[in-house]
Phi, psi and omega in degrees: 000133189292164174219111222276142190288159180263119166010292168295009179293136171327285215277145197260143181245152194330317180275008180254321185286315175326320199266356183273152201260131168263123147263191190241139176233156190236041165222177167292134169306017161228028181274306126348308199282316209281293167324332188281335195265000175270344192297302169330311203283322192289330176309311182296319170294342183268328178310329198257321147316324158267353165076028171284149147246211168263338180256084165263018149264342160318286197329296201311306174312330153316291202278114032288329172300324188264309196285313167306324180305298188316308195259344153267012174244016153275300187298347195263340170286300181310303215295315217276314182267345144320283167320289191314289162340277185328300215263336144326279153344330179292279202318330194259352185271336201258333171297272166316328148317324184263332186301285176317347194256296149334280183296320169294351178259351157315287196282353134326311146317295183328295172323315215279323242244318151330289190282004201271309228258346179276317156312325160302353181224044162057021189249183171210163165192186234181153162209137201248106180242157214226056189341303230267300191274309175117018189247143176227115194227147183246161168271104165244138160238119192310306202247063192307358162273339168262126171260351150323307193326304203345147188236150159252354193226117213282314187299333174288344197274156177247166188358264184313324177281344178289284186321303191291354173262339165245035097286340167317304169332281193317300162282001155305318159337286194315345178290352207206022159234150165320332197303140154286331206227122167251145170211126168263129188253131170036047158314318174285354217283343187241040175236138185282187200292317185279341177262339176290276179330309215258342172287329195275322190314301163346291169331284170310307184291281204315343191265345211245332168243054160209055205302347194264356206241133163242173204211128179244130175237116201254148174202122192275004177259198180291124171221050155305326212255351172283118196264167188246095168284156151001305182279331236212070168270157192229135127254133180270160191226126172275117190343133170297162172252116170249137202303163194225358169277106185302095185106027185264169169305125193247346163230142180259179163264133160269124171284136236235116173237143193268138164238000000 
């Protein structure tokens, strides 16, 4: 007895043909023919649009090959740039840590070097920096021997002691900036006679043991009594000539004489 293919077989078998129903069609046969072969043509397109063949577990086993190839040299990068991350993060944590440490020996140095310069005039101070908040504020004491003196608000101090204190400020700084070039402008002007002499000396020394560096000092009063080295030129600006004349020139050129 013959043994008949199972249904899901390429080939159909007599009792399956047998149960197929013929209807009656009202077109031609090759109109059937003609759909079948665009069904067909659209079949071959899709085959070729997915990169199919007749071997298609070749095929499949390719684009698995190229795609695994793909996603371990994606992967080998993302790790690389994970790694790369890591030690950037290290790196910027190890930076800030000497930056804070930096700016705390900054301000330190400031403080020392402040109240250094306030001693020289029987004074004391402090420079208070304020990280967090972005603020800098100083501690004066007039009479470093009375602690009653003491000022925390700068406004209170008067003209001349407010000026010698900011400059003190200013070369505490300085110590600990870079600028090739400083320039103080009528820096004496609110300074008595005795506090003037002890600010130029000042000035003068601090600039003379910084030789890579120049230092411009502008001041409209007298410094005849300041000599002059090698390191240390006075220019004078010779008084203007002012016209007496209604509708005249009210200002001149100066001429710059070295003494």
């Amino acid at each position: 007895m013959p043994i008949e293919e199972s249904q899901f077989s390429q080939d159909p078998t007599d009792e399956e043909l047998e149960q197929v129903e013929i209807c009656d069609v009202d077109k031609e046969v090759n109109y059937y023919r003609a759909r079948v072969e665009k069904l067909n043509e659209k079949i071959e397109q899709e085959k070729r649009r997915r990169k199919t063949s007749s071997d298609d577990p070749v095929a499949a086993f390719e684009r698995y090959s190229r795609a695994k190839e793909i996603y371990e040299s994606k992967k080998e990068q993302l790790d690389h740039i994970r790694t790369t991350r890591h030690f950037l993060q290290k790196d910027v944590l190890k930076r800030r840590e000497r930056w804070e440490h930096f700016r705390g020996h900054i301000a330190e140095i400031t403080t020392q070097k402040f109240d250094e310069i306030l001693n020289q005039k029987g004074s004391s101070g402090e420079v208070v920096f304020d990280h967090d908040s972005k603020v800098l504020n100083m501690i004066v004491q007039k009479d470093s021997a009375d602690a009653n003196s003491q000022q925390s608000d700068v406004k209170a101090l008067s003209g001349g002691e407010r000026s010698y204190t900011t400059i003190a400020l200013l070369l505490a700084l300085g110590e600990s900036l870079e600028t090739p070039f400083r320039i103080l402008d009528e820096f004496d002007v609110f300074l008595d006679p005795v506090t003037r002499k002890l600010t130029i000396e000042k000035l003068i020394e601090m600039a003379k043991g910084l030789p890579h560096r120049q230092f411009v000092f502008i001041t409209p009063q007298d410094v005849s009594n300041v000599q002059t080295d090698p390191m240390l030129k006075v220019l004078k600006m010779n008084p203007p000539v002012r016209s007496t004349v209604a509708g005249g020139p009210s200002q001149q050129t100066l001429d710059f004489s070295q003494s």
